[in-house]
PyMOL Python script that loads the backbone (N, CA, C, O; Angstrom):
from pymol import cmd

cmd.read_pdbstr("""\
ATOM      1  N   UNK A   1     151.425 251.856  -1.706  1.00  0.00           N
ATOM      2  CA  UNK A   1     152.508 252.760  -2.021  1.00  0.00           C
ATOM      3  C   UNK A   1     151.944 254.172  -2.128  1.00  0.00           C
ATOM      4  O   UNK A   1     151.141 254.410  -3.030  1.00  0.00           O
ATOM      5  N   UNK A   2     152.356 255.252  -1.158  1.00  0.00           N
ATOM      6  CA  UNK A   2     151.819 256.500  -1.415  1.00  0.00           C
ATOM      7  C   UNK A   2     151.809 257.532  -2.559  1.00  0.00           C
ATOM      8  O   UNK A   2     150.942 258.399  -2.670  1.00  0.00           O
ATOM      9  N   UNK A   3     153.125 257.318  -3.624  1.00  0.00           N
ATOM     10  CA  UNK A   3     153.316 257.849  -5.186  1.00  0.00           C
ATOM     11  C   UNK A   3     151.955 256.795  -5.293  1.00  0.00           C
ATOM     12  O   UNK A   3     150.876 257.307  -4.995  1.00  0.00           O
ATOM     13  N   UNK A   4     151.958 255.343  -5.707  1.00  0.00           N
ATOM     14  CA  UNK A   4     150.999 255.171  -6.252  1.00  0.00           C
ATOM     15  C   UNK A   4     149.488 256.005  -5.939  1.00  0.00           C
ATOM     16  O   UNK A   4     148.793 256.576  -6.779  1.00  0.00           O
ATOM     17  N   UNK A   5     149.250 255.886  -4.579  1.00  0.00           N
ATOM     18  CA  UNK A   5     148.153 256.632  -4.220  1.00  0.00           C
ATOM     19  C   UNK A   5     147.966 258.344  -5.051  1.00  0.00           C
ATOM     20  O   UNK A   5     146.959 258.704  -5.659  1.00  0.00           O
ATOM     21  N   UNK A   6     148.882 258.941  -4.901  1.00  0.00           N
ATOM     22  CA  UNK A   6     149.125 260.522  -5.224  1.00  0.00           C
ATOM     23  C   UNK A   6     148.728 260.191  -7.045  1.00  0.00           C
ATOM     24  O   UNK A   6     147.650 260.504  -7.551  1.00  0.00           O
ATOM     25  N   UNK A   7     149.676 259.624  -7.669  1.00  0.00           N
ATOM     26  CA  UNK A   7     150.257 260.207  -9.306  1.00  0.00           C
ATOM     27  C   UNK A   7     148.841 259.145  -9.620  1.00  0.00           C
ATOM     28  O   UNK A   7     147.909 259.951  -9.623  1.00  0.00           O
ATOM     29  N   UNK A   8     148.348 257.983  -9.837  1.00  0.00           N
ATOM     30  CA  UNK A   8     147.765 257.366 -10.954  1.00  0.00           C
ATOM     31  C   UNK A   8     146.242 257.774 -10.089  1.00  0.00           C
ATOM     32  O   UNK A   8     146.009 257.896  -8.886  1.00  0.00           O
ATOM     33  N   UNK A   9     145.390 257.910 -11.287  1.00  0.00           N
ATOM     34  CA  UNK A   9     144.028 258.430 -11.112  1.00  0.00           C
ATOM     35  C   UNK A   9     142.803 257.586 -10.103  1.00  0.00           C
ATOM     36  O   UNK A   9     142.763 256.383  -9.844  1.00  0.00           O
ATOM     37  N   UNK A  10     142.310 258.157  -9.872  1.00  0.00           N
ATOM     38  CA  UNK A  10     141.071 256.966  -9.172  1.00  0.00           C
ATOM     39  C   UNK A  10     140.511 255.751  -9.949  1.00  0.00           C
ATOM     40  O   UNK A  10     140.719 254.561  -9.715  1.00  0.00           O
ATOM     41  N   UNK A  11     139.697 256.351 -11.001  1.00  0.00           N
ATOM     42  CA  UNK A  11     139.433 255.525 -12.016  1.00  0.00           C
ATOM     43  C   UNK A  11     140.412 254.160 -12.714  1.00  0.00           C
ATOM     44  O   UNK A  11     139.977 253.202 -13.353  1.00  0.00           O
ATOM     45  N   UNK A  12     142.229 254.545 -12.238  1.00  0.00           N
ATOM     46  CA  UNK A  12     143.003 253.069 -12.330  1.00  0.00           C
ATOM     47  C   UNK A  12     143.222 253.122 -10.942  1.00  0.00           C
ATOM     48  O   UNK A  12     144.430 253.344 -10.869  1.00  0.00           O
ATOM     49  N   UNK A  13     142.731 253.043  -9.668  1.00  0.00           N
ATOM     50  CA  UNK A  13     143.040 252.123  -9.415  1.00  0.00           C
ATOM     51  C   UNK A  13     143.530 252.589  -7.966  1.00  0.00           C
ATOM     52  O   UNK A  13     143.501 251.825  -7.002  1.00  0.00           O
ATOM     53  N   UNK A  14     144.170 254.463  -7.867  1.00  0.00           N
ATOM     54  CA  UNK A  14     144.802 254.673  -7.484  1.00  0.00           C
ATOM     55  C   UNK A  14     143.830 255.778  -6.256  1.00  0.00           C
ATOM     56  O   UNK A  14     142.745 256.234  -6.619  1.00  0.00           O
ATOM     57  N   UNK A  15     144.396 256.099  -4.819  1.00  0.00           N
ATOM     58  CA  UNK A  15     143.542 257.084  -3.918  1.00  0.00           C
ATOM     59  C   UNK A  15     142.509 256.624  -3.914  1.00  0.00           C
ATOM     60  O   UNK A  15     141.538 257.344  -4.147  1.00  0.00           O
ATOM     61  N   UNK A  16     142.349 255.213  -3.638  1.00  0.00           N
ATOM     62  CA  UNK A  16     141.152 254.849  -3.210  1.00  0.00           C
ATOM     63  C   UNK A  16     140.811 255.383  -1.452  1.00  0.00           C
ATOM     64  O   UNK A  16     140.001 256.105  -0.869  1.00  0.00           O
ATOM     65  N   UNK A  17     141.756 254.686  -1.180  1.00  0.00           N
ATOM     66  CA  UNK A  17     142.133 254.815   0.756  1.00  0.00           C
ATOM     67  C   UNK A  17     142.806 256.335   1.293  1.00  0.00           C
ATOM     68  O   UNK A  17     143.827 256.911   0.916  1.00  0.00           O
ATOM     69  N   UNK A  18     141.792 256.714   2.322  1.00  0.00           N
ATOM     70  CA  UNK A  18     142.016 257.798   3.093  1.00  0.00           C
ATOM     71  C   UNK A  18     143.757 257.748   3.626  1.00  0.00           C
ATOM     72  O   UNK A  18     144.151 256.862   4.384  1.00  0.00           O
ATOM     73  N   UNK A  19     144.285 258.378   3.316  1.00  0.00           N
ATOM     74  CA  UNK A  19     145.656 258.297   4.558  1.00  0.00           C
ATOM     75  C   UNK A  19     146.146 259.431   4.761  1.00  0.00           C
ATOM     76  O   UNK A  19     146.135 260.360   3.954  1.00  0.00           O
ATOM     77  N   UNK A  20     146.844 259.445   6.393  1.00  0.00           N
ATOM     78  CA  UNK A  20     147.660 260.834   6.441  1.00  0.00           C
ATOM     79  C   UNK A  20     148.905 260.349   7.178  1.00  0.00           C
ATOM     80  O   UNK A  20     149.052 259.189   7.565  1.00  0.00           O
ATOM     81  N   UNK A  21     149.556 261.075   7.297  1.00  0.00           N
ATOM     82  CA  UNK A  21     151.094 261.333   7.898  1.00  0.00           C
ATOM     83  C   UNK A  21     151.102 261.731   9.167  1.00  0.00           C
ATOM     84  O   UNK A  21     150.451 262.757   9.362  1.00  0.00           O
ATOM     85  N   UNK A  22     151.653 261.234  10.150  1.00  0.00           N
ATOM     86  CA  UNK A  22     152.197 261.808  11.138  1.00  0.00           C
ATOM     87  C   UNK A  22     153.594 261.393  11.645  1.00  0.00           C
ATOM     88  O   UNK A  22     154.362 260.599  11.102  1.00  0.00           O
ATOM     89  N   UNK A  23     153.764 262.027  12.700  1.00  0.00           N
ATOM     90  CA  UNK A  23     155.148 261.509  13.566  1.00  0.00           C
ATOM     91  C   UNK A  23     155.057 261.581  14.799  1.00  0.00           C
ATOM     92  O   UNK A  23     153.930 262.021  15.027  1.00  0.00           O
ATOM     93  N   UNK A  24     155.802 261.331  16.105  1.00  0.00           N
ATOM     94  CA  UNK A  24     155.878 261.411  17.165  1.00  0.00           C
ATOM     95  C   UNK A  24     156.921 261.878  17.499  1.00  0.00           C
ATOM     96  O   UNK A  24     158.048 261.577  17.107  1.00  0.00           O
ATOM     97  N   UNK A  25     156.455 263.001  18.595  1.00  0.00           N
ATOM     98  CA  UNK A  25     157.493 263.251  19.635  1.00  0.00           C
ATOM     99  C   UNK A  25     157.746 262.513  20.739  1.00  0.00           C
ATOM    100  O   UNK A  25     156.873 262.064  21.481  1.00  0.00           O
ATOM    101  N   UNK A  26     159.291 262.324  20.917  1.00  0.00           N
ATOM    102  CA  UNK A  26     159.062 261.238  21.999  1.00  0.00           C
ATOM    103  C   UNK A  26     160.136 262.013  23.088  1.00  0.00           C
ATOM    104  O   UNK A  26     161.024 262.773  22.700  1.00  0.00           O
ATOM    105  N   UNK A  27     159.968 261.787  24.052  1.00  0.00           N
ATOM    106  CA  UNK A  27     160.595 262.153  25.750  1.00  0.00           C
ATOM    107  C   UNK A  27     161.135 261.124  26.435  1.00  0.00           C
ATOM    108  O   UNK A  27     161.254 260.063  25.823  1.00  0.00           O
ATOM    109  N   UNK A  28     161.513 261.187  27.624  1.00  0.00           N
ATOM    110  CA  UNK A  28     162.015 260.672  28.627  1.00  0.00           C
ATOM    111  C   UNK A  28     161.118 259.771  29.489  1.00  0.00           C
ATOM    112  O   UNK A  28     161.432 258.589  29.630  1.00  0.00           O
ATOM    113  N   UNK A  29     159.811 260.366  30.180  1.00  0.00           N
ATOM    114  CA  UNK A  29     158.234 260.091  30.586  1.00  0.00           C
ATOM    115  C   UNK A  29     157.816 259.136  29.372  1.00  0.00           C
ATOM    116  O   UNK A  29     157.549 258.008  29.784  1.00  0.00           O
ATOM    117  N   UNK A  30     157.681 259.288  27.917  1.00  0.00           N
ATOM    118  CA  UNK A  30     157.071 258.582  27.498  1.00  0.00           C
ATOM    119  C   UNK A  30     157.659 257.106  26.973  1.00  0.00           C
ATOM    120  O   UNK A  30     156.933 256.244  26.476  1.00  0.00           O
ATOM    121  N   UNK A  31     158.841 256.991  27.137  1.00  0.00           N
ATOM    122  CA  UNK A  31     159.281 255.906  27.429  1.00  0.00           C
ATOM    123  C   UNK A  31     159.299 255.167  28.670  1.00  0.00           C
ATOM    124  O   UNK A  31     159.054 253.975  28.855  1.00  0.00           O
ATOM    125  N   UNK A  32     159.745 256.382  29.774  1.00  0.00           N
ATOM    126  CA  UNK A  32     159.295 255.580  31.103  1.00  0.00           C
ATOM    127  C   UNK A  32     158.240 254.656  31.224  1.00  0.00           C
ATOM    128  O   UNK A  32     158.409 253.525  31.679  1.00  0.00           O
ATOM    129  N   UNK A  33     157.074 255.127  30.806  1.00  0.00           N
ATOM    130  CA  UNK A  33     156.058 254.808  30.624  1.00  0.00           C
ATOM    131  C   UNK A  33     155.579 253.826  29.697  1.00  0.00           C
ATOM    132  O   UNK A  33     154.727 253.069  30.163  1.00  0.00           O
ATOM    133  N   UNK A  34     155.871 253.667  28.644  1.00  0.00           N
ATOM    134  CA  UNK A  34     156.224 252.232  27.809  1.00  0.00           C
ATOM    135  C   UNK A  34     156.783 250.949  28.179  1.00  0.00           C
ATOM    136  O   UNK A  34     156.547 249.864  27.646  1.00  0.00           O
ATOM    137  N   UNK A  35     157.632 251.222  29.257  1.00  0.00           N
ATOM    138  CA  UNK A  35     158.841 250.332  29.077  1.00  0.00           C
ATOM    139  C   UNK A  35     157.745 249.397  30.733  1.00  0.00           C
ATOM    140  O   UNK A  35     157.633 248.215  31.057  1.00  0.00           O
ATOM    141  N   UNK A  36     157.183 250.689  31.332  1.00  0.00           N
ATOM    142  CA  UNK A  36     156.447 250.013  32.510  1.00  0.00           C
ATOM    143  C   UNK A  36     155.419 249.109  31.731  1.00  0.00           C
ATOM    144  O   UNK A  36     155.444 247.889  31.899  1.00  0.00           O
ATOM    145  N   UNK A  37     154.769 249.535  31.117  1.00  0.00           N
ATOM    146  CA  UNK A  37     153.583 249.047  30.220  1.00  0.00           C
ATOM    147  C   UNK A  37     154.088 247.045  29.928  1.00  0.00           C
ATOM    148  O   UNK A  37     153.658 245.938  30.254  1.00  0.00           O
ATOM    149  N   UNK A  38     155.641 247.855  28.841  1.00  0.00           N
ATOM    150  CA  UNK A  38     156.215 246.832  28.379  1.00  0.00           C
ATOM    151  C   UNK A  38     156.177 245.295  29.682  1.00  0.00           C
ATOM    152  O   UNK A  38     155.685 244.175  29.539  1.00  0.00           O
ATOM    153  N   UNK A  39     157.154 246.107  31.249  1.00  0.00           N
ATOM    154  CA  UNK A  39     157.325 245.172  31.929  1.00  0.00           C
ATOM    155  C   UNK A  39     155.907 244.836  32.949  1.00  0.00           C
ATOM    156  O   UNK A  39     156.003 244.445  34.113  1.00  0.00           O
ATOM    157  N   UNK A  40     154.743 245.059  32.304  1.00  0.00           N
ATOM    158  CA  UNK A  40     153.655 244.568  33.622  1.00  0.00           C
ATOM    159  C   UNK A  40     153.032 243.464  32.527  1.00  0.00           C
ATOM    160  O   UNK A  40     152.171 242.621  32.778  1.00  0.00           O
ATOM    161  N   UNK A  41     153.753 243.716  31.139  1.00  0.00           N
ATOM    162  CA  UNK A  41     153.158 242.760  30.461  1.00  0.00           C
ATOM    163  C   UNK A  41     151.515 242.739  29.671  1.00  0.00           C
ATOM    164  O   UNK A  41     150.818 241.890  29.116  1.00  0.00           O
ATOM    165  N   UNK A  42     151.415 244.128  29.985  1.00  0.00           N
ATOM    166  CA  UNK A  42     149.972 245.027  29.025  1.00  0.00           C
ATOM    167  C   UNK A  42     149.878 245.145  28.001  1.00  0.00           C
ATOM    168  O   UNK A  42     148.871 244.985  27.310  1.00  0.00           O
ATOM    169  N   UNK A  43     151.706 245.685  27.466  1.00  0.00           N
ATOM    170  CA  UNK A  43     152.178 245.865  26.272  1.00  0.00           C
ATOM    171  C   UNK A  43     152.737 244.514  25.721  1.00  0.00           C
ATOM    172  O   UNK A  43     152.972 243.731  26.641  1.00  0.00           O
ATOM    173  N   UNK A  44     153.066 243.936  24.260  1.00  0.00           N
ATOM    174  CA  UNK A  44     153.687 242.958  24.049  1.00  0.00           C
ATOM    175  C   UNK A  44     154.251 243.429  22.849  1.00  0.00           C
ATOM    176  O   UNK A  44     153.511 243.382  21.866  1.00  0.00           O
ATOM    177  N   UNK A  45     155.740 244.009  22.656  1.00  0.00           N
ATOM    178  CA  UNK A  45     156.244 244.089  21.735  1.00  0.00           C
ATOM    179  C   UNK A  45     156.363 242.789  20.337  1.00  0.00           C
ATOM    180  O   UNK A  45     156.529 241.601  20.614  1.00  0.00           O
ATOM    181  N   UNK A  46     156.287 243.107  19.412  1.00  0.00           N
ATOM    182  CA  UNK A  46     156.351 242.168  18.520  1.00  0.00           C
ATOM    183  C   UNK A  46     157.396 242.112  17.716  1.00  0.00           C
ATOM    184  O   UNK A  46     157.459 243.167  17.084  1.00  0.00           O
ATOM    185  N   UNK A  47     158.380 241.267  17.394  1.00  0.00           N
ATOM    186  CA  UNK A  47     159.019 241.439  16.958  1.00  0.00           C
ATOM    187  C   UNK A  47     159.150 240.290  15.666  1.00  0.00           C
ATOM    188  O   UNK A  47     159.212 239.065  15.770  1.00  0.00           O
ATOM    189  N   UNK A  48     159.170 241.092  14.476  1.00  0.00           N
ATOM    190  CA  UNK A  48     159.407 240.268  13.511  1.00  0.00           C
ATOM    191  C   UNK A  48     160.177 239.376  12.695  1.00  0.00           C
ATOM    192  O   UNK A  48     160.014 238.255  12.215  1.00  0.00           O
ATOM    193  N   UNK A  49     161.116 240.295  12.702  1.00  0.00           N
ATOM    194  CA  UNK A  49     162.706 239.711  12.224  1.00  0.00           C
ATOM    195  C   UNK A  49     163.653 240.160  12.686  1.00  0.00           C
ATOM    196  O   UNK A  49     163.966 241.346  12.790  1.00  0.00           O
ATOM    197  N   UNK A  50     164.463 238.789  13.164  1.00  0.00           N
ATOM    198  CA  UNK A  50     165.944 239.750  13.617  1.00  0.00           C
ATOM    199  C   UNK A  50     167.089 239.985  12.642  1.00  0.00           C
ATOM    200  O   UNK A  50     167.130 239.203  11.692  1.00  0.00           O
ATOM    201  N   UNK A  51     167.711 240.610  12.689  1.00  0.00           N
ATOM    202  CA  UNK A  51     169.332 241.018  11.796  1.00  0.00           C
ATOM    203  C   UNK A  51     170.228 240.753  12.759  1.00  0.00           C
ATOM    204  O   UNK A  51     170.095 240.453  13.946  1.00  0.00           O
ATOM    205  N   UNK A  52     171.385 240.946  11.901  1.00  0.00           N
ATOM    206  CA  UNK A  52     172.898 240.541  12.511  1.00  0.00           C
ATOM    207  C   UNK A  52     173.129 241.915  12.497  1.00  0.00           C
ATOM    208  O   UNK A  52     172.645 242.700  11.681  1.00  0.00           O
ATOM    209  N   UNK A  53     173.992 242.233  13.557  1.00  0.00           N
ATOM    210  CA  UNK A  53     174.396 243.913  13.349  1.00  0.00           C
ATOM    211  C   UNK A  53     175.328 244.297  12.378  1.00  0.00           C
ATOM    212  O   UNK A  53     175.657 245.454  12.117  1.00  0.00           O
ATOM    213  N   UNK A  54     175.831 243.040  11.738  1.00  0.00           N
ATOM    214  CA  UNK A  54     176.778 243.524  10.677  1.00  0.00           C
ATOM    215  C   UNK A  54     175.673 243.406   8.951  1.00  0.00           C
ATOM    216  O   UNK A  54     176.307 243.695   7.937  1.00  0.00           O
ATOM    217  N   UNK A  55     174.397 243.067   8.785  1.00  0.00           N
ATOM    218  CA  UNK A  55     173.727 243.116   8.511  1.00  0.00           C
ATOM    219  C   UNK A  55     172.735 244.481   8.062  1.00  0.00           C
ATOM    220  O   UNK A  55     171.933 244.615   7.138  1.00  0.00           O
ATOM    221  N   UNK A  56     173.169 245.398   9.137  1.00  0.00           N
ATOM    222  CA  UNK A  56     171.864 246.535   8.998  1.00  0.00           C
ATOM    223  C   UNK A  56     172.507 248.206   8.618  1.00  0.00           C
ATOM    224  O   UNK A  56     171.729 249.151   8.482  1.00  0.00           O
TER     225      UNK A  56
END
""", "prot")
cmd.dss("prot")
cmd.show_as("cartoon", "prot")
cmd.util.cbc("prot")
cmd.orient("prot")
């Protein structure tokens, strides 16, 4: 949990582990490009759980 990491001290427990933040920009190309990945079968999406769409 990243509050945990930030607020409780080293000494309990807390900011042991390096972490940072990012995000992605995403395009048109870089999906193209995924989705080829996806269909040559390089890539293998994983999927964990499904929902019901009345669900989410």
């Amino acid at each position: 949990d990243l509050a945990f990491r930030f607020l409780v001290p080293t000494w309990l427990g807390g900011g042991q582990r390096p972490f940072s933040f990012g995000f992605a920009l995403t395009n048109f190309d870089d999906f193209t490009a995924l989705g080829k990945l996806v269909a040559s079968r390089k890539v293998k999406p994983v999927i964990d759980e499904v929902y019901e769409f009345e669900d989410v």
